[in-house]
C-alpha positions in Angstrom: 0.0 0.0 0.0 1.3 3.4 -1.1 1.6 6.3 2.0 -1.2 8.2 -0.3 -2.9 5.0 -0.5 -2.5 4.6 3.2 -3.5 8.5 4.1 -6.5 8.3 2.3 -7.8 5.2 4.1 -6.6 6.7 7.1 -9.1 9.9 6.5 -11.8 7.5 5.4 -11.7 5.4 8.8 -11.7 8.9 10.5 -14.8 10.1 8.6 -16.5 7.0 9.0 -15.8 6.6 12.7 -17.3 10.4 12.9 -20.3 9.6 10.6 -21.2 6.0 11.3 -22.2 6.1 14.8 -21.6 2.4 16.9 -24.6 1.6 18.0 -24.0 -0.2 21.9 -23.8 -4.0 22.3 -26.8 -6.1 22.7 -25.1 -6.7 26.0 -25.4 -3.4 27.2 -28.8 -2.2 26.1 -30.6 -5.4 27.8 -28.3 -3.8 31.1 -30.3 -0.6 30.3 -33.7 -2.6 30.2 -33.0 -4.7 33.2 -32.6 -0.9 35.1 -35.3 0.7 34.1 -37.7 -2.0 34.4 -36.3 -3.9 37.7 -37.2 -7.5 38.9 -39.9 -9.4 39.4 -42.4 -10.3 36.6 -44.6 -6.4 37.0 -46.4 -6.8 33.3 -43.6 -3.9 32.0 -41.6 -4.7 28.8 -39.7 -2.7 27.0 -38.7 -3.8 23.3 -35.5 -1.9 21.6 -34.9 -2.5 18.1 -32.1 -1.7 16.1 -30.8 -1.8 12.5 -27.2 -0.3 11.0 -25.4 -1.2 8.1 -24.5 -5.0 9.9 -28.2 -5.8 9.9 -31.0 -5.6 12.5 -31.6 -6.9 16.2 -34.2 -6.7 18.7 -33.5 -6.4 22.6 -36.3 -6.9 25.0 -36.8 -7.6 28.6 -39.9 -7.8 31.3 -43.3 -9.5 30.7 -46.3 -8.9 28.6 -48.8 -8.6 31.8 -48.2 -9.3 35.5 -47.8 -12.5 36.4 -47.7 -13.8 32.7 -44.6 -15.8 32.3 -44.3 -15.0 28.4 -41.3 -12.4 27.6 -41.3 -9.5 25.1 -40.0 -9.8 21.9 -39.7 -8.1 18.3 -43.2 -9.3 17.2 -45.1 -8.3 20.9 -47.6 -5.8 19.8 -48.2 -1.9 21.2 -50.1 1.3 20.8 -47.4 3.4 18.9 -49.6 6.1 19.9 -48.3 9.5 17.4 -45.6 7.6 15.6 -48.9 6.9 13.7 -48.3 11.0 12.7 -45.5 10.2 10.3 -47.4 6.6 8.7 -50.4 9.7 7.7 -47.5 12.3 6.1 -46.3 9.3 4.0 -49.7 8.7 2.8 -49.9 12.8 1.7 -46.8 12.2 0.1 -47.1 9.1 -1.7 -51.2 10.5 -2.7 -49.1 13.4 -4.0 -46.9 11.5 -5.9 -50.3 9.6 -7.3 -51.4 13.0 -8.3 -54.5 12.0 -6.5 -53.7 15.4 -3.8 -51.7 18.6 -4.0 -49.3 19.9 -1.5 -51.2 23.6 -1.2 -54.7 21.6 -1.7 -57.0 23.7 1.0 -58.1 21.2 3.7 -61.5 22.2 2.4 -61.4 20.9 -1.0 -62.3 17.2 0.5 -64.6 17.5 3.4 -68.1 18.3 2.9 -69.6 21.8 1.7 -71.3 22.0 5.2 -68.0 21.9 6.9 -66.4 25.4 7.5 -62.8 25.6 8.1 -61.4 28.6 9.3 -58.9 30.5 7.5 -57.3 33.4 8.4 -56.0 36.9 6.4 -57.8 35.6 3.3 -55.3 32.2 4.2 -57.2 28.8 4.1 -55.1 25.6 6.0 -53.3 23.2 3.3 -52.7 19.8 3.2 -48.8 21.0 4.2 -50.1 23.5 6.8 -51.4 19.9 9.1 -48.6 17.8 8.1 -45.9 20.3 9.4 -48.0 21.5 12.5 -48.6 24.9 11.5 -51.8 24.3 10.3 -52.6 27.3 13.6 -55.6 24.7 14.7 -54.7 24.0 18.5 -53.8 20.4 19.9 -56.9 19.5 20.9 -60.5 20.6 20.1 -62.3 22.9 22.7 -65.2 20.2 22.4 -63.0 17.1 23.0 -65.2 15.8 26.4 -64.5 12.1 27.1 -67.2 10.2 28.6 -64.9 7.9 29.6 -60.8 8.9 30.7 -59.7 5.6 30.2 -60.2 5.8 26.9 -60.8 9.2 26.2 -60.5 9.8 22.0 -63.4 6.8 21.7 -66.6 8.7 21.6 -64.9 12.2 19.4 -67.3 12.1 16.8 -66.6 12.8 12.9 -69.4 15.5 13.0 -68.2 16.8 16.3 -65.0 17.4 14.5 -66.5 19.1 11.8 -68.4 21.4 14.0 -65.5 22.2 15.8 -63.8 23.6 12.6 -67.0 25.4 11.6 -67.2 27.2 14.7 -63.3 27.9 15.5 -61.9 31.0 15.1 -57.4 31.0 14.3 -55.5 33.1 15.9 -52.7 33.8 13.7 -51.9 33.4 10.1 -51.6 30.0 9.0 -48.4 28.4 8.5 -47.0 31.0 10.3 -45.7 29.4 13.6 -45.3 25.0 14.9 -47.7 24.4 17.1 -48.5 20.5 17.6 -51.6 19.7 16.7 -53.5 16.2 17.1 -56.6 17.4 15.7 -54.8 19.0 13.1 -52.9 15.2 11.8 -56.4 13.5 13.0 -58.0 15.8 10.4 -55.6 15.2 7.9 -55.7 11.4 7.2 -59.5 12.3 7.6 -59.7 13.9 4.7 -56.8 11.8 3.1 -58.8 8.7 3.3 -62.4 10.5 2.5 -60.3 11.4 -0.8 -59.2 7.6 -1.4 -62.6 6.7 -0.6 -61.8 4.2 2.1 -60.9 3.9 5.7 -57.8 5.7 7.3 -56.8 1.6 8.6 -57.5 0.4 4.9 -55.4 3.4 3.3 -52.0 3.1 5.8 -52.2 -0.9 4.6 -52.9 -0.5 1.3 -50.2 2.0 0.4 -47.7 1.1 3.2 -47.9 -1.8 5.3 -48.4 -4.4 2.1 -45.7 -3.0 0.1 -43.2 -2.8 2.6 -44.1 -6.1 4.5 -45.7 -5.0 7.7 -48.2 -7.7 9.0 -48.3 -6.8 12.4 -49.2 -2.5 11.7 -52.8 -2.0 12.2 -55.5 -0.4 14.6 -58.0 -3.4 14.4 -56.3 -6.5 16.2 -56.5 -10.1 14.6 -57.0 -12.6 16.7 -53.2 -13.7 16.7 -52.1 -9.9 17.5 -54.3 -9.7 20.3 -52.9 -12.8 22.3 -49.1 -10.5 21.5 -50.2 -7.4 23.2 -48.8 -6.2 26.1 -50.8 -4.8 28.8 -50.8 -1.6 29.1 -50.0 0.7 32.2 -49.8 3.9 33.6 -47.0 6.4 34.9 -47.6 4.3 38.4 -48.0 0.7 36.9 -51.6 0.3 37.2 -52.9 -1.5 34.2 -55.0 0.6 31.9 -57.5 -0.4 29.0 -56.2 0.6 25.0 -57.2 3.4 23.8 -59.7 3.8 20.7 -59.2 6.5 18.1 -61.8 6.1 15.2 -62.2 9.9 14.3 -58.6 11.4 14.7 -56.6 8.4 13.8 -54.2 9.6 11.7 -52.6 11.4 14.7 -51.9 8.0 16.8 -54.8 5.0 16.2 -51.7 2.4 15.2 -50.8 -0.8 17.0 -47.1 -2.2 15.6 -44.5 -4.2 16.5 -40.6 -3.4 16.8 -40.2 -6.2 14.1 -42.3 -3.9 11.7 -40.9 -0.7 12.7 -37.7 -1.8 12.0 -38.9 -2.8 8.8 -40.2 0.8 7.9 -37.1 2.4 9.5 -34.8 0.1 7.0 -36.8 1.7 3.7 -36.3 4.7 5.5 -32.4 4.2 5.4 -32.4 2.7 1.8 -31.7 -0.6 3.0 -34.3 -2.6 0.9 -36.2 -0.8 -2.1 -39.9 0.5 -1.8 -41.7 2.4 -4.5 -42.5 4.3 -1.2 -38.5 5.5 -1.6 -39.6 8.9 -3.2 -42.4 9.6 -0.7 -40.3 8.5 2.0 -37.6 11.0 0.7 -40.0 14.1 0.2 -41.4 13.7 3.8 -38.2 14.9 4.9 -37.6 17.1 2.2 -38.0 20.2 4.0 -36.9 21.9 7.4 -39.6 24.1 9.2 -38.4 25.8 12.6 -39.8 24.7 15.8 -39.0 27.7 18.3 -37.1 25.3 20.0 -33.3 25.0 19.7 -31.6 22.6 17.2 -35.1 21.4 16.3 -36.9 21.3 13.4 -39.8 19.7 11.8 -40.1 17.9 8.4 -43.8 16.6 7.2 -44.6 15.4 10.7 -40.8 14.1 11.7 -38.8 16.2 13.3 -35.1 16.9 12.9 -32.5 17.3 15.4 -29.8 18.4 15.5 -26.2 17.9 17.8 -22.5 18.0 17.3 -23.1 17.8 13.5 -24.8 14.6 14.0 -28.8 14.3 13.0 -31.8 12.0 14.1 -35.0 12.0 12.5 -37.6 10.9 15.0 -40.9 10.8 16.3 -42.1 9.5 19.5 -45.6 8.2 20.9 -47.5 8.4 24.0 -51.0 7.0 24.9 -52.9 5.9 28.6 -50.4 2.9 28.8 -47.2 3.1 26.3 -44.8 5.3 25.1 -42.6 4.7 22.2 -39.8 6.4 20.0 -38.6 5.6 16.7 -36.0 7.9 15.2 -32.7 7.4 12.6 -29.4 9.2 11.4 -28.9 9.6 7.8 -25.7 10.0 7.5 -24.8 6.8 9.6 -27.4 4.9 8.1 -28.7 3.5 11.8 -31.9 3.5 13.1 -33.7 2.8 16.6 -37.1 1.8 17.7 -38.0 1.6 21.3 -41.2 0.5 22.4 -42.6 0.3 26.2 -46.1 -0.7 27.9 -45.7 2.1 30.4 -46.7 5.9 30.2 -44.4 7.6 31.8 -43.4 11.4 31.8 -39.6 10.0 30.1 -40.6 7.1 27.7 -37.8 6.0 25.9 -37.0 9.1 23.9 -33.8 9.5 25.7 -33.0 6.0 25.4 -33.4 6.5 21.7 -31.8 9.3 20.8 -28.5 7.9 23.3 -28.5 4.7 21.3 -28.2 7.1 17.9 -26.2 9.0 19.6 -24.0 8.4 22.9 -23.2 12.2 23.7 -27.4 12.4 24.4 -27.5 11.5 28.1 -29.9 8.7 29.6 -32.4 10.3 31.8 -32.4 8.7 35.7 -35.4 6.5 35.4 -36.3 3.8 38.2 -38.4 0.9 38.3 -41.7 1.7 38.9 -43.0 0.6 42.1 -44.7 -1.9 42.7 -48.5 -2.2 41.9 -51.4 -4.5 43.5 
């Protein structure tokens, strides 16, 4: 080997140990897992899935329910909660794609004549204007009452929605300032899947889940998903009944499975080939500022940023899981992390440290025990 020769693999190996992050031993994230969800068989799992240019492995540790002596694995099943968010911006993208939608289409153009959205400066709300979260509709709709807290999104009506946006007034321009929105994502694979003339559940497995190989990503459990769901449980590790979101589902209706997730994450990463490549690639097309620092937001993912390193991620969070899934482009590695427990913490920073080692992990203990 020449010294040029030699100098230039030198630099390579430099760059790559800079770009292509090392993603921690299997060894040491089950360490991690053991932590955080302590002994004794408590119904808490935690599932962490992984995938980098050397393939993709699943880590996993607790129980599916308390006192149930089956373990978590890649193919256990949870409520992914607002991951669900960037499954709907894929579908505005690949519909665009179809030409079957426009970008700057008014969110007006597909609901019904009766429905009045508001607009604001002579401004109506696009497609783009719910996908990015600027949309200026608020998180949640003023009329959002649950009969029932447990599962609180159940009884939100379609025309409850609608009269909502008839009766709402925005407070500042549209597209003027990110301001997450569930109603605002809810409304938009509303009107996504009123213009494909099917269901929201139909549309996400029709144009995503089939063609990418994704059995186990649905809202409505088969028989053989429901016996792989893990219980879930709230911040204190009481067990809580699953949550039902028929009207605003495109903001976090999904169940999945790390096994599927890491599937979607490796078409994300050009790993395997999708004609879902170019829709995947326009969803993070674009960079839209936040107000907070070093973050950004894409068509529902959002970008952030540290020590030149990136990680494209969106997290979840419903009455009894939370769940992150996030990846860096330039290392090609992605993470899913998926948990039956709805704590304040989650596994975002658990994520984002396995991307990323110079992101600390947050001080989380076992939750206590629960009768």
């Amino acid at each position: 080997m020449t010294r040029r020769t030699a100098l230039f693999f030198g630099a390579y190996a430099l760059t790559c140990a800079a770009a292509c992050a090392q993603i921690p031993a299997d060894a040491e994230i089950h360490k991690i897992l053991v932590q955080r969800v302590g002994a004794g068989n408590r119904g808490i799992a935690i599932v962490v899935g992984v995938i980098d240019a050397s393939g993709r492995r699943v880590v996993a540790y607790g129980s599916l329910a308390k006192d149930d002596s089956r373990r978590p694995d890649g193919d256990t099943v949870f409520e992914i909660g607002s991951m669900t968010k960037v499954f709907t911006s894929l579908l505005l993208m690949d519909m665009k794609n179809r030409g079957e939608v426009a970008l700057d289409d008014p969110v007006s153009k597909y609901l019904p004549a009766s429905v009045k959205v508001p607009a604001h400066n002579g401004r109506q709300i696009t497609l783009a204007d719910l996908s990015t979260q600027s949309s200026g509709l608020p998180r949640m709709p003023s009329n959002f009452a649950p009969k029932d807290s447990g599962n609180p999104y159940a009884d939100y009506s379609v025309q409850q929605m609608y009269d909502f946006l008839s009766g709402y007034q925005l407070m500042r321009d549209v597209g003027s300032k990110y301001e997450y929105s569930n109603l605002g994502v809810g409304l938009l694979g509303h009107v996504l899947a009123l213009r494909a003339g099917t269901t929201y559940e139909a549309l996400v497995r029709s144009r995503i889940c089939e063609p990418l190989g994704m059995p186990d990503t649905r809202i409505t459990l088969i028989p053989a998903m429901q016996a792989r769901l893990a219980t879930g449980h709230s911040a204190t590790g009481a067990a809580v009944a699953n949550w039902d979101i028929p009207t605003l589902a495109g903001a976090g209706a999904l169940r999945s499975t790390a096994n599927d997730i890491l599937t979607f994450l490796a078409a994300n990463l050009g790993y395997v080939k999708t004609p879902l490549a170019r829709a995947m690639a326009d969803e993070v097309s674009i960079r839209r500022p936040t107000g907070m620092a070093n973050l950004e937001i894409a068509y529902a993912w959002h970008i952030q940023t540290k020590d030149e390193s990136t990680i494209i991620w969106h997290n979840g969070g419903t009455g009894g899981y939370r769940t992150f899934m996030g990846y860096d482009p330039k290392a090609r590695a992605g993470v899913v992390v998926l948990t039956n427990i709805s704590t304040a913490q989650g596994g975002d920073d658990l994520g984002r440290h396995l991307l990323n080692a110079s992101y600390p992990l947050a001080d989380v203990k076992p939750p206590a025990e629960h009768d």
